[in-house]
C-alpha positions in Angstrom: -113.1 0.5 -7.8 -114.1 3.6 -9.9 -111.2 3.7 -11.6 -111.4 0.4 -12.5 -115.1 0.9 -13.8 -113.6 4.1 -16.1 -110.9 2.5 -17.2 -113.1 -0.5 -18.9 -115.7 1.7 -19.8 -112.6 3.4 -21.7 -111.4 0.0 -22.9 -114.7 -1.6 -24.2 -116.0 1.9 -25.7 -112.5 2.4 -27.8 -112.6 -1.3 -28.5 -115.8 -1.3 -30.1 -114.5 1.4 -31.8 -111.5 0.1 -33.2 -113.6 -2.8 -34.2 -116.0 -0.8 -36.2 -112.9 1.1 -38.0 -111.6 -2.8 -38.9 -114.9 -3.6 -40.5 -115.4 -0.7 -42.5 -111.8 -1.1 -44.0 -112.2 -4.4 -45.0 -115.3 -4.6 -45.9 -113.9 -1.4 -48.2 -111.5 -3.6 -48.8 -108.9 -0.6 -47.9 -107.3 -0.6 -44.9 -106.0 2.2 -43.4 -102.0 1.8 -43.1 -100.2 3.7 -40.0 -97.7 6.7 -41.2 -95.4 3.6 -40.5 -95.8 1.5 -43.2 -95.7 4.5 -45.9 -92.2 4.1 -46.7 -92.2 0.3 -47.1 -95.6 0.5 -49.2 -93.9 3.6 -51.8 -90.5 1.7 -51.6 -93.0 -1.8 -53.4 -94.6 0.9 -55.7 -91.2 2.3 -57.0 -89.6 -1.6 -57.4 -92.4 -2.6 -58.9 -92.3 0.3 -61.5 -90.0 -0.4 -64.6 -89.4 2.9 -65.3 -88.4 3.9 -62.2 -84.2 4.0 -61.8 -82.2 2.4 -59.2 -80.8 5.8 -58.5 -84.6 7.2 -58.2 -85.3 4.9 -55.3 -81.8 4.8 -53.5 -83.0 8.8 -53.3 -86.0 7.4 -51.3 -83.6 5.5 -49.0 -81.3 8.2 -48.3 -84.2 10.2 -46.5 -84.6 7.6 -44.0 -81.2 7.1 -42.0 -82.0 3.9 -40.2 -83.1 2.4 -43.9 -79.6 3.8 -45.2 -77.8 2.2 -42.8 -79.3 -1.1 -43.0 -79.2 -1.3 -47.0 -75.2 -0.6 -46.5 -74.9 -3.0 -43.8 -76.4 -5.4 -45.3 -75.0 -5.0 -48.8 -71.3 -5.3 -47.0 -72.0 -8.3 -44.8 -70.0 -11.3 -45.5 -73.2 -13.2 -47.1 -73.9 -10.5 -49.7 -70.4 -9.3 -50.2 -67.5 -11.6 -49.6 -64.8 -9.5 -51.4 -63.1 -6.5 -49.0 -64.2 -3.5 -51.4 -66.3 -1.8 -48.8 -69.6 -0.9 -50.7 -70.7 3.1 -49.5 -73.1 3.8 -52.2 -76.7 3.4 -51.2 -77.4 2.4 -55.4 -74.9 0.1 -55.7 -76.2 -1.6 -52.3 -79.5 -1.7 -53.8 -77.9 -3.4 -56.9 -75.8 -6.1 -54.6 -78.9 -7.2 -52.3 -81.7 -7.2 -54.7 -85.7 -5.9 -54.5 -86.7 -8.8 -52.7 -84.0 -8.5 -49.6 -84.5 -4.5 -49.9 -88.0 -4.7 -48.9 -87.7 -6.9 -45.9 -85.5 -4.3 -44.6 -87.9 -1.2 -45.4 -90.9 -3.3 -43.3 -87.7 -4.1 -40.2 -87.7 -0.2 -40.3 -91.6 0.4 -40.0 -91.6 -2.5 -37.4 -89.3 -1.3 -35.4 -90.9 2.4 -35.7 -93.9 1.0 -34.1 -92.3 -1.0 -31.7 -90.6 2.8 -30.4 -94.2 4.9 -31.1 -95.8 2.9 -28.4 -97.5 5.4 -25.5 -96.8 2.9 -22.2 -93.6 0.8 -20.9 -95.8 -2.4 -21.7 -96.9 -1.6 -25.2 -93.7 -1.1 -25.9 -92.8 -4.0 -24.5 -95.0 -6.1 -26.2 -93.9 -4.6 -29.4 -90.4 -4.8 -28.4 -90.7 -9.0 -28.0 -93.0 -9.6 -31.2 -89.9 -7.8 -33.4 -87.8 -10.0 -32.4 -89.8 -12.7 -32.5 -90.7 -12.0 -36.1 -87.4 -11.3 -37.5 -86.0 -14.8 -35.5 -88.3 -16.3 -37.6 -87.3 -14.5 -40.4 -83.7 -15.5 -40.0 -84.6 -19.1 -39.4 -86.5 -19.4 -43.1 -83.6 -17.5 -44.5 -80.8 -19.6 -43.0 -83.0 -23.2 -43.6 -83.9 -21.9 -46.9 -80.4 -21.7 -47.6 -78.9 -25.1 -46.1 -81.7 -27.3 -47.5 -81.7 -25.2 -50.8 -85.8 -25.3 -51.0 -86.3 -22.5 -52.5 -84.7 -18.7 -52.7 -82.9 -17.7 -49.6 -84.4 -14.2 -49.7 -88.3 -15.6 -50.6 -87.9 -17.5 -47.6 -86.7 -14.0 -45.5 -89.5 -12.4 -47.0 -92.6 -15.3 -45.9 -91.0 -15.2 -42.3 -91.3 -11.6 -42.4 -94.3 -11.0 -43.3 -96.1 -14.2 -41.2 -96.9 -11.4 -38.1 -97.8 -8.9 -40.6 -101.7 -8.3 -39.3 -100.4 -8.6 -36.1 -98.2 -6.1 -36.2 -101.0 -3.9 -38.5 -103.5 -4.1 -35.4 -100.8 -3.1 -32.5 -100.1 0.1 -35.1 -103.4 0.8 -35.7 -104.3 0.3 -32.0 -102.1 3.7 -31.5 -105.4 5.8 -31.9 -107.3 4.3 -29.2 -105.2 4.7 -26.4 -107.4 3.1 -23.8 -105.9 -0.1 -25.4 -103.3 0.0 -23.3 -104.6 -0.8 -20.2 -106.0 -4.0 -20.8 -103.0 -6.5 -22.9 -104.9 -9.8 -22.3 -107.8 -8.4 -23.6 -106.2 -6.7 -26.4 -104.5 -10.2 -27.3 -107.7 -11.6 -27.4 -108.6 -9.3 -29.7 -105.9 -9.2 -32.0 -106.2 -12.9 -31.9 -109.3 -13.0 -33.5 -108.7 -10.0 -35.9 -105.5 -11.5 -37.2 -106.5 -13.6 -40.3 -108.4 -11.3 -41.9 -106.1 -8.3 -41.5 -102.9 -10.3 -42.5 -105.2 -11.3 -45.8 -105.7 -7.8 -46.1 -102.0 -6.7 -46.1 -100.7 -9.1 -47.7 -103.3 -7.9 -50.8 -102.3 -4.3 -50.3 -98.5 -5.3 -50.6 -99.2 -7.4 -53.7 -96.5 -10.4 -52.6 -96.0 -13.0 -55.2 -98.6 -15.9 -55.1 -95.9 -18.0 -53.6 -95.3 -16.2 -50.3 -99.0 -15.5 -49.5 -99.9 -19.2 -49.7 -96.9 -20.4 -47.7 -97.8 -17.8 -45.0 -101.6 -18.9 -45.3 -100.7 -23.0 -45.1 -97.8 -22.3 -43.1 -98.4 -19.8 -40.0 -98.4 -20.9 -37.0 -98.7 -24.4 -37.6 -97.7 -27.9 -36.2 -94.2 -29.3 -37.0 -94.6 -32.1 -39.9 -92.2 -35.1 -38.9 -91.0 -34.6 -42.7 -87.4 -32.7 -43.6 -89.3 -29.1 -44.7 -89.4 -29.3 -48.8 -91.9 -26.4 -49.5 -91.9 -22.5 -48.3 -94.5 -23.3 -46.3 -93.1 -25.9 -44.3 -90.0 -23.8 -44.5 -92.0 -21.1 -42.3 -93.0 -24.0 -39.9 -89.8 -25.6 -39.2 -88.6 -21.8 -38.7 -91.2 -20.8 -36.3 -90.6 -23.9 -34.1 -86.5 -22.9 -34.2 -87.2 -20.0 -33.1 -85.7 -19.1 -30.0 -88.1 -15.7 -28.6 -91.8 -17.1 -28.5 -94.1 -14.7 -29.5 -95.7 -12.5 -26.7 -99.1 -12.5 -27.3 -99.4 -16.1 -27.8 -97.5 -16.3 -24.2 -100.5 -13.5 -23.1 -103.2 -15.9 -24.1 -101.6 -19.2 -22.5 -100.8 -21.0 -26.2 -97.8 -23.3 -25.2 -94.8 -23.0 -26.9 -94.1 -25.2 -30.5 -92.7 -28.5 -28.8 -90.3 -30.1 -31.5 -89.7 -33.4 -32.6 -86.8 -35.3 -31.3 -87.1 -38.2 -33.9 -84.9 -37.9 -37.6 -87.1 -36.0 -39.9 -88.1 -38.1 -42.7 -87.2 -37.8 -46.4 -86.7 -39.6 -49.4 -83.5 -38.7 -50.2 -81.8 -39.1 -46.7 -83.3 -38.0 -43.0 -82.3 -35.6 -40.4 -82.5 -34.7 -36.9 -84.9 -31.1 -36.2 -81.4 -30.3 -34.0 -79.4 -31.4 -36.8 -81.0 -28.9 -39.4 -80.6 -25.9 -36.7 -76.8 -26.6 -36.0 -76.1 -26.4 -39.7 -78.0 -23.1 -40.6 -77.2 -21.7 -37.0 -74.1 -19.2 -38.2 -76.0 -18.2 -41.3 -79.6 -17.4 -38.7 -77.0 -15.3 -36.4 -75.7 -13.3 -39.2 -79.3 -12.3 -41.0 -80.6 -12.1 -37.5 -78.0 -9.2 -36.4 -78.1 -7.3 -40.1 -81.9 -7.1 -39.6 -82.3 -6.5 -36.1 -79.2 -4.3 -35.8 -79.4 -0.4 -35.4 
């Protein structure tokens, strides 16, 4: 029964702590990022800098393996490089998947990083199932993207992405209060209510383009419109109800799953089925599913 006292004492004292550090950084409107998310925010400071080389960032890469190995698998998968000429430079992969596809894969590295700098079995755990949660989603907006021809393939990779993003913020963050830990409904309460405002937050700090950051605002984690998806945003819903691995902390907190319609969707220019969508963009979700989640 002590123990149980310490250990909330422990909890609610490094809580209220946390919660004060969240408040000062946005009301400073700078947020602290984990060592995680360093690579991904210098990799969007070199693309976005004109004067920077190709060559100058593929030097960047090569100091992080796992990135290195992702741009190159990437950049020789069948999607981005149907011809057999095996690509091996990191530049020229760069060049063959563009800024936009590079960056998702710089943020798949820091999400995975803190998915493995987790202290306990169940952190990780929890980490573990919100990656692949995230990036299911992500391949679901990529492959829809791409069948329905909406909008950019890799825009739509990028808004699926980045939907968890202040989710996945708080869990790294949450690594200096280890008491944390102890208490996951609690802390999915928490991160519940924190979410919005830290995802706003990031999202400014990463400087996405107008487009993504107002499809992830309209879009996340909303109900399924009975309409064929014809925007980003509705892009991110149809892909978030496709999505096979529900997301763990809405499991924590009892939110039901997405239910999805079983009526043809409706459109002006013809309607389809919700199961007739996934079938069609199902080979095209596996194969951006195992490039981004592959290691």
């Amino acid at each position: 029964m002590k123990d149980t006292i310490r250990t909330m004492t422990a909890f609610e004292d490094q809580l209220a702590a946390f919660t004060e550090t969240l408040e000062h950084e946005l009301d400073d409107g700078s947020l602290s990022f984990p060592t995680v998310f360093d690579l991904s925010l210098r990799i969007k400071e070199l693309s976005d800098d004109p004067q920077v080389s190709v060559e100058e960032i593929a030097q960047l890469v090569r100091t992080e393996p796992v990135l290195s190995a992702k741009v190159l698998r990437v950049a020789n998968s069948v999607l981005m490089n149907p011809s057999p000429n095996e690509i091996t430079s990191v530049s020229k992969a760069l060049n063959r998947i563009g800024s936009t596809t590079f960056r998702c894969l710089a943020f798949a590295v820091a999400a995975e990083q803190i998915e493995r700098d987790q202290r306990t079995e169940q952190m990780q755990d929890l980490a573990s199932e919100l990656w692949a949660h995230s990036v299911d989603v992500a391949a679901w907006c990529y492959a829809t993207a791409k069948e329905l021809k909406v909008c950019s393939p890799d825009t739509a990779l990028m808004t699926g992405l980045m939907s968890n993003v202040g989710q996945f913020y708080l869990m790294a963050s949450a690594a200096r209060f280890p008491a944390l830990d102890e208490h996951l409904l609690s802390f999915a309460h928490f991160i519940s209510l924190w979410e919005d405002p830290v995802r706003q937050s990031v999202l400014q700090a990463f400087e996405l383009p107008t487009a993504i950051v107002e499809a992830i605002n309209s879009g996340h984690d909303r109900p399924m419109v009975a309409t064929e998806p014809s925007t980003l945003a509705q892009i991110l819903i149809f892909a978030e109800h496709a999505a096979q691995t529900a997301n763990p902390l809405n499991r924590l907190l009892g939110v039901a799953q997405h239910q999805v319609p079983t009526a043809p969707l409706s459109e002006a220019n013809g309607a389809e089925s919700f199961e007739a969508i996934v079938r069609a963009a199902t080979a095209t979700r596996d194969e951006i599913l195992t490039l981004l989640a592959g290691r």
